[in-house]
mmCIF file of the N, C-alpha and C atoms, coordinates in Angstrom:
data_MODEL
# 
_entry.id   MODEL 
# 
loop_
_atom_site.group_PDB 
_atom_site.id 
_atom_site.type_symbol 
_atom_site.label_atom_id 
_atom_site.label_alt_id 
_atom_site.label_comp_id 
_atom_site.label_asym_id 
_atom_site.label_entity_id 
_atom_site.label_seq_id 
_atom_site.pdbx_PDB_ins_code 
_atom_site.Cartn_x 
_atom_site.Cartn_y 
_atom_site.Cartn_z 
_atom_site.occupancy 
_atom_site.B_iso_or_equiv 
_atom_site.pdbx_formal_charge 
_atom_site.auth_seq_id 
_atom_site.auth_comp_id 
_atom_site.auth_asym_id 
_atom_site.auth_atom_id 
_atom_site.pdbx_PDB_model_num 
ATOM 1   N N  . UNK A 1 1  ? 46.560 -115.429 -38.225 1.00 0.00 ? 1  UNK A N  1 
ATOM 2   C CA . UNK A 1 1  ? 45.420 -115.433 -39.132 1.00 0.00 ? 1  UNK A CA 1 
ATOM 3   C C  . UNK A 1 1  ? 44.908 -116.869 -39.254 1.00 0.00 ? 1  UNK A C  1 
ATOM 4   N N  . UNK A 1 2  ? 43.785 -116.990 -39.262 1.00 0.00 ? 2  UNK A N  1 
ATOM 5   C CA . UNK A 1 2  ? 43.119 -118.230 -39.195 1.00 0.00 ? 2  UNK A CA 1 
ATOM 6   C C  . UNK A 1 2  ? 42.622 -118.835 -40.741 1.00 0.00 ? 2  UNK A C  1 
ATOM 7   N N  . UNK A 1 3  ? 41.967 -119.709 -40.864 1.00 0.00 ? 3  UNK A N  1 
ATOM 8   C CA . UNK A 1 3  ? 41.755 -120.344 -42.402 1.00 0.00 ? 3  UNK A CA 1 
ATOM 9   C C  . UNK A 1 3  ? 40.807 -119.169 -42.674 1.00 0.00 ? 3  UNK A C  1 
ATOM 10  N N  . UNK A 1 4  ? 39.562 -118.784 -41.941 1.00 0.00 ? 4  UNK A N  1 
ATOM 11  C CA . UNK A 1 4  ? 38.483 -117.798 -42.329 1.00 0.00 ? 4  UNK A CA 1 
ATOM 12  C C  . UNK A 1 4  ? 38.875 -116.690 -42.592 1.00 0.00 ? 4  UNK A C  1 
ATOM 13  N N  . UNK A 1 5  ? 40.167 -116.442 -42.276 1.00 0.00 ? 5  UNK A N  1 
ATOM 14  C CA . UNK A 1 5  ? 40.653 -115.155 -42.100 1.00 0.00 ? 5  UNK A CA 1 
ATOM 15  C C  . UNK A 1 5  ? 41.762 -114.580 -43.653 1.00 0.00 ? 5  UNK A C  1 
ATOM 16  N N  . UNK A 1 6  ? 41.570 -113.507 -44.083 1.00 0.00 ? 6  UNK A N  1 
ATOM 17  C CA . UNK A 1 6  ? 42.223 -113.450 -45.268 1.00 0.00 ? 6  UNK A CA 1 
ATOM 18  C C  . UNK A 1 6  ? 42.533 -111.525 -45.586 1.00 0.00 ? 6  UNK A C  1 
ATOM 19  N N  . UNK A 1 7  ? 43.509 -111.220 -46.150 1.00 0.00 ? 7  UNK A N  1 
ATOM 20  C CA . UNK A 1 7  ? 43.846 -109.690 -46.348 1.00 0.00 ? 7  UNK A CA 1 
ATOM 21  C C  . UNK A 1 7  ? 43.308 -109.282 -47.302 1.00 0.00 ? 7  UNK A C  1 
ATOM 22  N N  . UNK A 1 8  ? 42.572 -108.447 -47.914 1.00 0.00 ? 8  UNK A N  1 
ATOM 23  C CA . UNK A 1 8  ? 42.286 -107.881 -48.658 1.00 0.00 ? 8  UNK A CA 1 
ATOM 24  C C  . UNK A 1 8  ? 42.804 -107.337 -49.449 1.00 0.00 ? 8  UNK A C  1 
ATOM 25  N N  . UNK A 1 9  ? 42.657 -106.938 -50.530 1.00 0.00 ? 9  UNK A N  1 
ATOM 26  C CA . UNK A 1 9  ? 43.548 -106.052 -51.609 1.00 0.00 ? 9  UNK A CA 1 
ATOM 27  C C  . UNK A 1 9  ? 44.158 -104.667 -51.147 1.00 0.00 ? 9  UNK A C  1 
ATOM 28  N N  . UNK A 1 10 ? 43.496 -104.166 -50.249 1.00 0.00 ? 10 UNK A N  1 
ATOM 29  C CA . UNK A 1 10 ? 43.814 -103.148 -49.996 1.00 0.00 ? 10 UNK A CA 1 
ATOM 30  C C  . UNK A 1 10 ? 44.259 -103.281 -48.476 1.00 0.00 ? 10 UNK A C  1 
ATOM 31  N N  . UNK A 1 11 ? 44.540 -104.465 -47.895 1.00 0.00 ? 11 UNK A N  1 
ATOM 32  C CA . UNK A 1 11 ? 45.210 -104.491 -46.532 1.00 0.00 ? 11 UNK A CA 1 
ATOM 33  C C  . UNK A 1 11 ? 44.428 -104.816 -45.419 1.00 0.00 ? 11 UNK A C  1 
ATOM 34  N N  . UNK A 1 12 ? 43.063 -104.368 -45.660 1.00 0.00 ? 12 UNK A N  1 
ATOM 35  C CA . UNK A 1 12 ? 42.174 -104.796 -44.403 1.00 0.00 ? 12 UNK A CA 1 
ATOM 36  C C  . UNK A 1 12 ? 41.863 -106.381 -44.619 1.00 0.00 ? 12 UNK A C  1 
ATOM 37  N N  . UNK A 1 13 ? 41.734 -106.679 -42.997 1.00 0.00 ? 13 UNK A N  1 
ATOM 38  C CA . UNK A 1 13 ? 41.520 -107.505 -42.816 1.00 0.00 ? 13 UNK A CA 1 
ATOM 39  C C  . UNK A 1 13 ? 40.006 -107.984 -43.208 1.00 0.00 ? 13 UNK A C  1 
ATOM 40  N N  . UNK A 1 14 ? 39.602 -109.675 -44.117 1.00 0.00 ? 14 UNK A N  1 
ATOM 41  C CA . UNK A 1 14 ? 38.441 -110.279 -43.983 1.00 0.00 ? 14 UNK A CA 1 
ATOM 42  C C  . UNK A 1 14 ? 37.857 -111.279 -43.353 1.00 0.00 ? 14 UNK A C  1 
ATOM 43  N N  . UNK A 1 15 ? 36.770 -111.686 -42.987 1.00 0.00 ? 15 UNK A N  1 
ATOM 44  C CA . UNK A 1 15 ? 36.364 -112.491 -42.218 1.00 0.00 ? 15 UNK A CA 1 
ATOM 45  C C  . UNK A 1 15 ? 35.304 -113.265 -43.268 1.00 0.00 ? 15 UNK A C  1 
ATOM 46  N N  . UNK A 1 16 ? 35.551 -114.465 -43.239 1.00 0.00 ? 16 UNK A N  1 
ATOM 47  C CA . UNK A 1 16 ? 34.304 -115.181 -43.598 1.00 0.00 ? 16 UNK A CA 1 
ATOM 48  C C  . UNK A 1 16 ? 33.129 -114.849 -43.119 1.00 0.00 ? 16 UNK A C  1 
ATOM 49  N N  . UNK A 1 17 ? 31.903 -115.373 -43.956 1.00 0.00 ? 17 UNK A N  1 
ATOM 50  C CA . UNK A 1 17 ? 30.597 -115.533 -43.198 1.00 0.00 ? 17 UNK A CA 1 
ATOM 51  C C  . UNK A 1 17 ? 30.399 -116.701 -42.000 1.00 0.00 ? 17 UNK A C  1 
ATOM 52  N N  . UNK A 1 18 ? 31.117 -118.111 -42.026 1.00 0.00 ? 18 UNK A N  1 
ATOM 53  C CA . UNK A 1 18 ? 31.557 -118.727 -41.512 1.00 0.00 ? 18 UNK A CA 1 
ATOM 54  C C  . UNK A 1 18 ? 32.179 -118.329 -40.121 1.00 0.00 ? 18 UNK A C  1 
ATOM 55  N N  . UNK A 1 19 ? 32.976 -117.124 -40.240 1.00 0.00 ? 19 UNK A N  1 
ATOM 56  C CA . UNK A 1 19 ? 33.720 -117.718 -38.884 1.00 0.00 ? 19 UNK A CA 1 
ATOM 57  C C  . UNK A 1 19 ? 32.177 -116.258 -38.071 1.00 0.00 ? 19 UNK A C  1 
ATOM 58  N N  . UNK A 1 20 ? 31.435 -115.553 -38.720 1.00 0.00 ? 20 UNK A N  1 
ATOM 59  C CA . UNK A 1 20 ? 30.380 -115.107 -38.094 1.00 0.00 ? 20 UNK A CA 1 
ATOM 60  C C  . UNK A 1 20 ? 29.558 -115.887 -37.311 1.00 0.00 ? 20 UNK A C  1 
ATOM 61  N N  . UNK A 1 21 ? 29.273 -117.322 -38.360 1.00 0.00 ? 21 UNK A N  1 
ATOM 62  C CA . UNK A 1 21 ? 27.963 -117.666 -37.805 1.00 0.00 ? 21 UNK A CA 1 
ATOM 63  C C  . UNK A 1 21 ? 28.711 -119.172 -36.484 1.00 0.00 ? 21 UNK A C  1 
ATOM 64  N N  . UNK A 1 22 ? 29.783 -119.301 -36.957 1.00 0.00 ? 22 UNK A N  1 
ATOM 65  C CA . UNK A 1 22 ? 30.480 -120.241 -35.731 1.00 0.00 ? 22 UNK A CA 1 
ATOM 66  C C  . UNK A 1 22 ? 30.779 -119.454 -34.326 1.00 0.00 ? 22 UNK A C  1 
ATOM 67  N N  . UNK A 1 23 ? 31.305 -118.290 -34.271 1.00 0.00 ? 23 UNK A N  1 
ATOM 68  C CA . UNK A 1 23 ? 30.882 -117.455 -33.468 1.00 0.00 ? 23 UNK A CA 1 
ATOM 69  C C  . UNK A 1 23 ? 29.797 -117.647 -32.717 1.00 0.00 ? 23 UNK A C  1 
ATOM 70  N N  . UNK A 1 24 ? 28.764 -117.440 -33.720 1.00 0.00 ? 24 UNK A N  1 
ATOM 71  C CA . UNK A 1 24 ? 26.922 -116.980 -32.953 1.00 0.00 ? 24 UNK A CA 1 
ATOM 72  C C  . UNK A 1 24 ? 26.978 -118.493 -31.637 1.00 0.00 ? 24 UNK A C  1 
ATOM 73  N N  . UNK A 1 25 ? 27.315 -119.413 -33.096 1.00 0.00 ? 25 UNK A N  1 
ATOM 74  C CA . UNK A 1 25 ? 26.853 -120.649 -32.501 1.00 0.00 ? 25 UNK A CA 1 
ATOM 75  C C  . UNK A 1 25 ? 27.516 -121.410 -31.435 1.00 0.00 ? 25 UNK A C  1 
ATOM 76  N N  . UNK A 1 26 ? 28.684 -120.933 -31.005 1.00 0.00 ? 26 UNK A N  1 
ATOM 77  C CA . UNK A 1 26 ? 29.609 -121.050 -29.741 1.00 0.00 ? 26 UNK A CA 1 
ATOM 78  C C  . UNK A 1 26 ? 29.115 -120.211 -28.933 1.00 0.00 ? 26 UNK A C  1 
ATOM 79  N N  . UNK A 1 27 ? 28.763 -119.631 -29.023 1.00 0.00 ? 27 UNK A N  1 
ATOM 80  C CA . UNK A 1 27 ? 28.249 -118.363 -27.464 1.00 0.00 ? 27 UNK A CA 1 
ATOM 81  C C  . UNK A 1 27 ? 26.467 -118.388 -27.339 1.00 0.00 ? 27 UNK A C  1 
ATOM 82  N N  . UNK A 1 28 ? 25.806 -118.911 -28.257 1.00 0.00 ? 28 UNK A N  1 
ATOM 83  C CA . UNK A 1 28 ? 24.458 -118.914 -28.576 1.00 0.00 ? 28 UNK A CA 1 
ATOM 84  C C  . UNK A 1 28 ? 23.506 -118.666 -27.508 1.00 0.00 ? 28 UNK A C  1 
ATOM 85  N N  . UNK A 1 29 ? 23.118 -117.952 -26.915 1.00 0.00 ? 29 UNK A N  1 
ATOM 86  C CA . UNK A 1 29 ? 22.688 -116.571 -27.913 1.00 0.00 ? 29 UNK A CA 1 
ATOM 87  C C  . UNK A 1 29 ? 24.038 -115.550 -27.391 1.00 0.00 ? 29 UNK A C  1 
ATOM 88  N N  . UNK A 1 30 ? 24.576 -114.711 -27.762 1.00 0.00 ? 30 UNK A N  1 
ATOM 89  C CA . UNK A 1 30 ? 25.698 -114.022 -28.431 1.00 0.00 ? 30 UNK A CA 1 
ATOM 90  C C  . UNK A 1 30 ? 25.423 -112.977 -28.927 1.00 0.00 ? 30 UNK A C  1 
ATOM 91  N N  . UNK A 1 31 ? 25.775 -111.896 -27.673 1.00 0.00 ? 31 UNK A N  1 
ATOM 92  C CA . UNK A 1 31 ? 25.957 -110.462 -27.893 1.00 0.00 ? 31 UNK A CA 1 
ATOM 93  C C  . UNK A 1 31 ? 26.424 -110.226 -28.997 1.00 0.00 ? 31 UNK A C  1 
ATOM 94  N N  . UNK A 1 32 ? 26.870 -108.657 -29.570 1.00 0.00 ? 32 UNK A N  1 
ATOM 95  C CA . UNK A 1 32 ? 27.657 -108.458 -30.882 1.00 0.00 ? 32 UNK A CA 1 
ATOM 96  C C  . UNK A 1 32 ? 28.840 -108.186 -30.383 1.00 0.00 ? 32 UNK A C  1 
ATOM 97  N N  . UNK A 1 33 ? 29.271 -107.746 -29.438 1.00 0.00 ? 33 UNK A N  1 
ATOM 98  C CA . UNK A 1 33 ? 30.031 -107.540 -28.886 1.00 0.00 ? 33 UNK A CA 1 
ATOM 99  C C  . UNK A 1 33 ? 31.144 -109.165 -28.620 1.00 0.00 ? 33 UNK A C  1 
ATOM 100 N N  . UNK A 1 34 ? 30.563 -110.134 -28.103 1.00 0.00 ? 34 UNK A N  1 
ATOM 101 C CA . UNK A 1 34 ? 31.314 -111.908 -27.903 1.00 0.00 ? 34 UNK A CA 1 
ATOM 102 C C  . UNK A 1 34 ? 31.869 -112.346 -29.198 1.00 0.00 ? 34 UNK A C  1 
ATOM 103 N N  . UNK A 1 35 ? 30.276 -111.894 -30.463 1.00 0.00 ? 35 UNK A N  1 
ATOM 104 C CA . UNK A 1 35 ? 30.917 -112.006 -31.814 1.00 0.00 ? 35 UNK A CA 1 
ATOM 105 C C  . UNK A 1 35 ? 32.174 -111.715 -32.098 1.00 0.00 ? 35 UNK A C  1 
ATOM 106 N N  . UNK A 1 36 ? 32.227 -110.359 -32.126 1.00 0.00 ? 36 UNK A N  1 
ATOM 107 C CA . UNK A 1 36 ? 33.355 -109.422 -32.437 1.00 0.00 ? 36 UNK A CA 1 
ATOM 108 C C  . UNK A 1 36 ? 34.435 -110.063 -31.896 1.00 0.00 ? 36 UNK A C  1 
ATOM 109 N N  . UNK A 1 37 ? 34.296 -109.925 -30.725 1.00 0.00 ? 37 UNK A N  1 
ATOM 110 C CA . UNK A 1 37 ? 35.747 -110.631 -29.804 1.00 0.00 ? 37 UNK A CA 1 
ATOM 111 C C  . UNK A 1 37 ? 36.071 -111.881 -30.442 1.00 0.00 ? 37 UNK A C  1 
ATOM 112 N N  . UNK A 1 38 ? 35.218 -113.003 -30.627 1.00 0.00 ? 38 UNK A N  1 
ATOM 113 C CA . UNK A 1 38 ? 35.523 -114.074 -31.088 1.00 0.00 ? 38 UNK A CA 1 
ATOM 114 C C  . UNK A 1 38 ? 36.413 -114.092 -32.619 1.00 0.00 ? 38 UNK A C  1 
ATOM 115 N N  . UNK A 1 39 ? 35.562 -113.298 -33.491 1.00 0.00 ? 39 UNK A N  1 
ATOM 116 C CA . UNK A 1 39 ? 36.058 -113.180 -34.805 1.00 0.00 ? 39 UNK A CA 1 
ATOM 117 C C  . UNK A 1 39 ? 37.440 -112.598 -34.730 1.00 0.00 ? 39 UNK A C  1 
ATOM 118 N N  . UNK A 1 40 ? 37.809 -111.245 -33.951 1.00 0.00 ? 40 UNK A N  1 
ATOM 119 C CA . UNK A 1 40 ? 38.828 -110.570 -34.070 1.00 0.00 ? 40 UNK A CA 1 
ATOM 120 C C  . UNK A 1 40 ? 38.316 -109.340 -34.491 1.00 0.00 ? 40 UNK A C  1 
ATOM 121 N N  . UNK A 1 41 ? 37.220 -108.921 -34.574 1.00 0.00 ? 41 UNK A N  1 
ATOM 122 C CA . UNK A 1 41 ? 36.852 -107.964 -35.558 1.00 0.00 ? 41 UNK A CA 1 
ATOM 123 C C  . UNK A 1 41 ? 36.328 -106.583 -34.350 1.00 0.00 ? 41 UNK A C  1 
ATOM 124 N N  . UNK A 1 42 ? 35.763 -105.390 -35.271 1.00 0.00 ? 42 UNK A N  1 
ATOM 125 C CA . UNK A 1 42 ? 35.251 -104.477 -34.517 1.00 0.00 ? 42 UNK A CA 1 
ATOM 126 C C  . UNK A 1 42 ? 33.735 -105.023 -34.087 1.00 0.00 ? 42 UNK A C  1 
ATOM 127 N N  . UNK A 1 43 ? 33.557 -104.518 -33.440 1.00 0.00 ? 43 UNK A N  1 
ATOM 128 C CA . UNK A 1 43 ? 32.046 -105.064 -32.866 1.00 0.00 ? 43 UNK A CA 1 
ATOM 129 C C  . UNK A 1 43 ? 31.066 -103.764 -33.920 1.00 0.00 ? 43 UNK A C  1 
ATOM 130 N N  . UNK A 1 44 ? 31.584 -102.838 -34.799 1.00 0.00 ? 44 UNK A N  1 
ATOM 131 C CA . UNK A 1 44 ? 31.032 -102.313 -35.459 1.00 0.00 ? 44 UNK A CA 1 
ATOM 132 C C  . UNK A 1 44 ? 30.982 -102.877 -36.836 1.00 0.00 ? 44 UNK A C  1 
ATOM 133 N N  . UNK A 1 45 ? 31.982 -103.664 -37.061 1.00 0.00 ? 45 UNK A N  1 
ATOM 134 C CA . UNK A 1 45 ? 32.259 -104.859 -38.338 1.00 0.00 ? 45 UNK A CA 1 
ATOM 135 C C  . UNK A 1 45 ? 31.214 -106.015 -38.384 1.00 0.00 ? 45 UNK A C  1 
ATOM 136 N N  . UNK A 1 46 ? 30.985 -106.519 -36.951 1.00 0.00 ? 46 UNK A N  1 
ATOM 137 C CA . UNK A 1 46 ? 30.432 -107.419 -36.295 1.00 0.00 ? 46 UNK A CA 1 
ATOM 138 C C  . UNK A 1 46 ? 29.301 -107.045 -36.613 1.00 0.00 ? 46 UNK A C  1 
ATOM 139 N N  . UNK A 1 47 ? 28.331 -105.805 -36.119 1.00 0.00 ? 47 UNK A N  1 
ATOM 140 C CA . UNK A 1 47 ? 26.796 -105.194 -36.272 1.00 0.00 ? 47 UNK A CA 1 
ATOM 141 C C  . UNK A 1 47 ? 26.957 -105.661 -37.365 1.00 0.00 ? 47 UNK A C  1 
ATOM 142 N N  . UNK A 1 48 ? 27.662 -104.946 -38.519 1.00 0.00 ? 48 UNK A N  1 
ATOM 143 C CA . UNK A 1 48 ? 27.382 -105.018 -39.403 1.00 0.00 ? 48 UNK A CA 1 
ATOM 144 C C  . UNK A 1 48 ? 27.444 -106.340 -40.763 1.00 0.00 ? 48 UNK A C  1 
ATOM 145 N N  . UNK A 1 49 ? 28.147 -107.224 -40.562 1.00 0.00 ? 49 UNK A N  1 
ATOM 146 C CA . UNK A 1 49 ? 27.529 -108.485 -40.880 1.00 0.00 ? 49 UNK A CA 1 
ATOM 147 C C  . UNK A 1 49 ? 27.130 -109.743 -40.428 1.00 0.00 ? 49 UNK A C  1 
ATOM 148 N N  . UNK A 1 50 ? 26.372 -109.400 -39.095 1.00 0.00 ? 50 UNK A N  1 
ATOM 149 C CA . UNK A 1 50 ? 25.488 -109.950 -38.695 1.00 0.00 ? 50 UNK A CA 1 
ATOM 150 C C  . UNK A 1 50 ? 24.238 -109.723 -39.155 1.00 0.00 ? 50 UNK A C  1 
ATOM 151 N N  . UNK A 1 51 ? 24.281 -108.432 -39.029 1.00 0.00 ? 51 UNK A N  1 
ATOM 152 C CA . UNK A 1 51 ? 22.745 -107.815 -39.698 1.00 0.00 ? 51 UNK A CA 1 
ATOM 153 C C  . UNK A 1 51 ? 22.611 -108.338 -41.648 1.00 0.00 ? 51 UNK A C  1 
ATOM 154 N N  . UNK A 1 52 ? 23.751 -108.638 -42.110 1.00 0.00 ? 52 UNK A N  1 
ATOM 155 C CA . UNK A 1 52 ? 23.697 -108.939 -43.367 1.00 0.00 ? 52 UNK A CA 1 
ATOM 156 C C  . UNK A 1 52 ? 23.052 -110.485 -43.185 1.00 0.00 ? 52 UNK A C  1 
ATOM 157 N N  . UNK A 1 53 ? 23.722 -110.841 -42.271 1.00 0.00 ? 53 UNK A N  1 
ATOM 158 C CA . UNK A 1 53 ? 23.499 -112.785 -42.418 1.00 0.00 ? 53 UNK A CA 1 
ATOM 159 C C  . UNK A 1 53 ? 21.836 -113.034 -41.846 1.00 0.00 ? 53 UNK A C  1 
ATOM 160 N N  . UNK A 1 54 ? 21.444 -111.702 -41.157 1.00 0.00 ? 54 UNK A N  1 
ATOM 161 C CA . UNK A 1 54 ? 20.197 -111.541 -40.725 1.00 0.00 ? 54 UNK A CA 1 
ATOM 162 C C  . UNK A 1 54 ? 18.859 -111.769 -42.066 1.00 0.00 ? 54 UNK A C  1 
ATOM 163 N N  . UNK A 1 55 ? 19.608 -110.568 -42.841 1.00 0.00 ? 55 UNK A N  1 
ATOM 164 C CA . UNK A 1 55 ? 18.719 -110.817 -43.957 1.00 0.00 ? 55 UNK A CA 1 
ATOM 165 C C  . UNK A 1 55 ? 18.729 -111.524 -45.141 1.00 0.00 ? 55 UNK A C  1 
ATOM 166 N N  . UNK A 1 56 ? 19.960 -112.450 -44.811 1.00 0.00 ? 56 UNK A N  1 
ATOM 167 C CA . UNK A 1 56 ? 19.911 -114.040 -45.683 1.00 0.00 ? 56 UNK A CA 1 
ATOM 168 C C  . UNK A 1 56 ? 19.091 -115.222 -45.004 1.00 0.00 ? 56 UNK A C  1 
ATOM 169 N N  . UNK A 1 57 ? 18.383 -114.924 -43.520 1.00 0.00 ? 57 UNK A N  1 
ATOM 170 C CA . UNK A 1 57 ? 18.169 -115.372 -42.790 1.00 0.00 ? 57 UNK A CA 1 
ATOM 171 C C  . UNK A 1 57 ? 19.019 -116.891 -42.414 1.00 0.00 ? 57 UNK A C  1 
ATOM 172 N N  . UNK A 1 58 ? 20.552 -116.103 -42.034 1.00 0.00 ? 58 UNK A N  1 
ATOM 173 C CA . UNK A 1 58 ? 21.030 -116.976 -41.286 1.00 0.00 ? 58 UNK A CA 1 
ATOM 174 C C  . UNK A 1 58 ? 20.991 -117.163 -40.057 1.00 0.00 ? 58 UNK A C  1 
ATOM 175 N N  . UNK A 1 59 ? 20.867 -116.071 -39.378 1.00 0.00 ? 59 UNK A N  1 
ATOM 176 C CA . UNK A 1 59 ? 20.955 -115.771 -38.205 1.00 0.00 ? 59 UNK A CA 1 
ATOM 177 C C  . UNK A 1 59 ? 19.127 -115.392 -37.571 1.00 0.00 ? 59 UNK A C  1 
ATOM 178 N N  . UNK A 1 60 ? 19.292 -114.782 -36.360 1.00 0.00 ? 60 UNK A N  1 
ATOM 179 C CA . UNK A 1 60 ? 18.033 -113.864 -36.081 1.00 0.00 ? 60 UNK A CA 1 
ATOM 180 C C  . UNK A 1 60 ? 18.673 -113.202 -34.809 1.00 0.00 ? 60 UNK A C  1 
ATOM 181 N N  . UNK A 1 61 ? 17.829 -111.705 -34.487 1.00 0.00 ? 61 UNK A N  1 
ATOM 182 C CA . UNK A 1 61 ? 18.065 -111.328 -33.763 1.00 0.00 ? 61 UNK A CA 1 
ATOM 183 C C  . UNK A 1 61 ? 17.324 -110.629 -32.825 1.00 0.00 ? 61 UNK A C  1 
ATOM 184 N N  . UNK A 1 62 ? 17.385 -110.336 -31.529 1.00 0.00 ? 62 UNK A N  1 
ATOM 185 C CA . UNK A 1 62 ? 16.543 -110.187 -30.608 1.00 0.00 ? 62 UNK A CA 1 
ATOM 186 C C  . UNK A 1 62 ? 17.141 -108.725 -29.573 1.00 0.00 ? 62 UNK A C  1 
ATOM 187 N N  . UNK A 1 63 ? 16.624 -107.726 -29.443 1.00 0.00 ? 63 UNK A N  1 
ATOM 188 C CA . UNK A 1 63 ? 16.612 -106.486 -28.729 1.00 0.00 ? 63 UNK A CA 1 
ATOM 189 C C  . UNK A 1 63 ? 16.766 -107.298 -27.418 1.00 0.00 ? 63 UNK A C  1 
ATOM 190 N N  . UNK A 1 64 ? 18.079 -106.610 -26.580 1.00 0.00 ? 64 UNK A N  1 
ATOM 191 C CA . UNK A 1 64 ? 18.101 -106.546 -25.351 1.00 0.00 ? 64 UNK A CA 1 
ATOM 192 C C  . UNK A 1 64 ? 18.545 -105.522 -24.428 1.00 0.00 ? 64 UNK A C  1 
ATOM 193 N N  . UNK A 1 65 ? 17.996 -104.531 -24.137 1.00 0.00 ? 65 UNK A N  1 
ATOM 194 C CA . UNK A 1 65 ? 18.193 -103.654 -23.613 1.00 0.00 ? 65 UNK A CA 1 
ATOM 195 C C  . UNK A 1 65 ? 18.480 -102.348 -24.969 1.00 0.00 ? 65 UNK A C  1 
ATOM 196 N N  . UNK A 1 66 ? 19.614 -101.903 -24.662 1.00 0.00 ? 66 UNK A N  1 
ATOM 197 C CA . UNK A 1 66 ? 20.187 -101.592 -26.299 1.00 0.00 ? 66 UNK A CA 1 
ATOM 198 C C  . UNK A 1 66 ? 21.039 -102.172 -26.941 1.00 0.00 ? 66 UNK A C  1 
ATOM 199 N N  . UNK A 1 67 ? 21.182 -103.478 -26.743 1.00 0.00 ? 67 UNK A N  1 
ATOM 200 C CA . UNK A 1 67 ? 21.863 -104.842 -27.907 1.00 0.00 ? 67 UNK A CA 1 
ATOM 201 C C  . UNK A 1 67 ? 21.368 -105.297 -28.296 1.00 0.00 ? 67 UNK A C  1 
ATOM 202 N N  . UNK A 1 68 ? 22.307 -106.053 -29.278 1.00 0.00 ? 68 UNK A N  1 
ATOM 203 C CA . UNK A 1 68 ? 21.283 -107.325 -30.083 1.00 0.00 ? 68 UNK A CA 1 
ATOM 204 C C  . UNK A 1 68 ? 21.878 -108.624 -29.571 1.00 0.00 ? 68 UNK A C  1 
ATOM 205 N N  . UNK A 1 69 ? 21.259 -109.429 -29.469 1.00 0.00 ? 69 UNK A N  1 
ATOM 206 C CA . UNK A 1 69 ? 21.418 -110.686 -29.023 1.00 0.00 ? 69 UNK A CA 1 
ATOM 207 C C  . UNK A 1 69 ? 21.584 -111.586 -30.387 1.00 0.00 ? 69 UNK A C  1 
ATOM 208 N N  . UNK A 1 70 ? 22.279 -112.408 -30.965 1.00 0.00 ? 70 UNK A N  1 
ATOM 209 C CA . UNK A 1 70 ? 22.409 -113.357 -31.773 1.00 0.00 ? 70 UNK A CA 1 
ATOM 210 C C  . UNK A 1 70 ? 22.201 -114.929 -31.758 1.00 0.00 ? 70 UNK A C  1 
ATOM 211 N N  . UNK A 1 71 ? 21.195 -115.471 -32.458 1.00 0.00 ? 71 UNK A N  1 
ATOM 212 C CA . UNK A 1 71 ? 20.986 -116.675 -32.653 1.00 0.00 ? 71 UNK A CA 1 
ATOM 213 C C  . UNK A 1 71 ? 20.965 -117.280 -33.836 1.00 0.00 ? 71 UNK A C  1 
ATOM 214 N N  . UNK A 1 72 ? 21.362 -118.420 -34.098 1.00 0.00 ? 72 UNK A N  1 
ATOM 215 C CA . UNK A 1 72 ? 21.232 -119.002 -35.457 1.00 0.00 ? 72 UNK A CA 1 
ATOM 216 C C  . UNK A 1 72 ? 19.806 -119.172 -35.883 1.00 0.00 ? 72 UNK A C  1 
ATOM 217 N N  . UNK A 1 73 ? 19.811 -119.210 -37.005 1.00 0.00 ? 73 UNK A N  1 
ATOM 218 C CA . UNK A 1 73 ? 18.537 -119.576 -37.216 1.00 0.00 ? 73 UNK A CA 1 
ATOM 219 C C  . UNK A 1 73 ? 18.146 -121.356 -37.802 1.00 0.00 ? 73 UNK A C  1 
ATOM 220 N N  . UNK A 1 74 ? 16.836 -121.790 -37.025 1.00 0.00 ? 74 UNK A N  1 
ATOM 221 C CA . UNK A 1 74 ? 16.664 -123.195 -37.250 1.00 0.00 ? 74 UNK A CA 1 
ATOM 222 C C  . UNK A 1 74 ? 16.151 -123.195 -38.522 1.00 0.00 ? 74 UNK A C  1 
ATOM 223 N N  . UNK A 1 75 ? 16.697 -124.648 -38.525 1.00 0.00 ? 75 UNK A N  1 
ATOM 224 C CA . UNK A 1 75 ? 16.496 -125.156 -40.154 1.00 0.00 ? 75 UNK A CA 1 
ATOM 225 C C  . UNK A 1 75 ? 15.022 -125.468 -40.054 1.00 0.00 ? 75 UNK A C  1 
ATOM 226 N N  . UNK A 1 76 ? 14.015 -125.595 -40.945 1.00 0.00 ? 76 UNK A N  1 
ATOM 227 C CA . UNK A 1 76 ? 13.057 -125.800 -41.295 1.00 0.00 ? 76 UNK A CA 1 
ATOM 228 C C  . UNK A 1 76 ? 13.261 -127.440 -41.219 1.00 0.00 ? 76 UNK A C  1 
# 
């Protein structure tokens, strides 16, 4: 288990938002699938808070084929 990494009350495993967006930004641009792998997580864990950090606009994301592609998003 890593520093980002932590058990939950009920046993499942958590992931920071952090070790999401270090992820993105090591593989950049970054399937959900590289995510996943990277984090440790399901790539269905992965969809799903990526798409959260999407609409904090941390991230952005881009249709490729039938994936999503992951990029950070630039700072203003």
């Amino acid at each position: 288990m890593t520093a980002d990494e932590s058990t939950g009350g009920d046993g499942r495993q958590t992931y920071s938002d952090d070790a999401f967006i270090e992820a993105v930004s090591e593989k950049q641009p970054a399937a959900t699938k590289e995510v996943a792998d990277l984090v440790g997580c399901t790539r269905r864990n992965a969809d799903y808070r990526l798409r959260r950090l999407e609409d904090e606009g941390k991230v952005t994301s881009k249709e490729a084929g039938n994936s999503l592609i992951w990029s950070i998003t630039s700072e203003p």
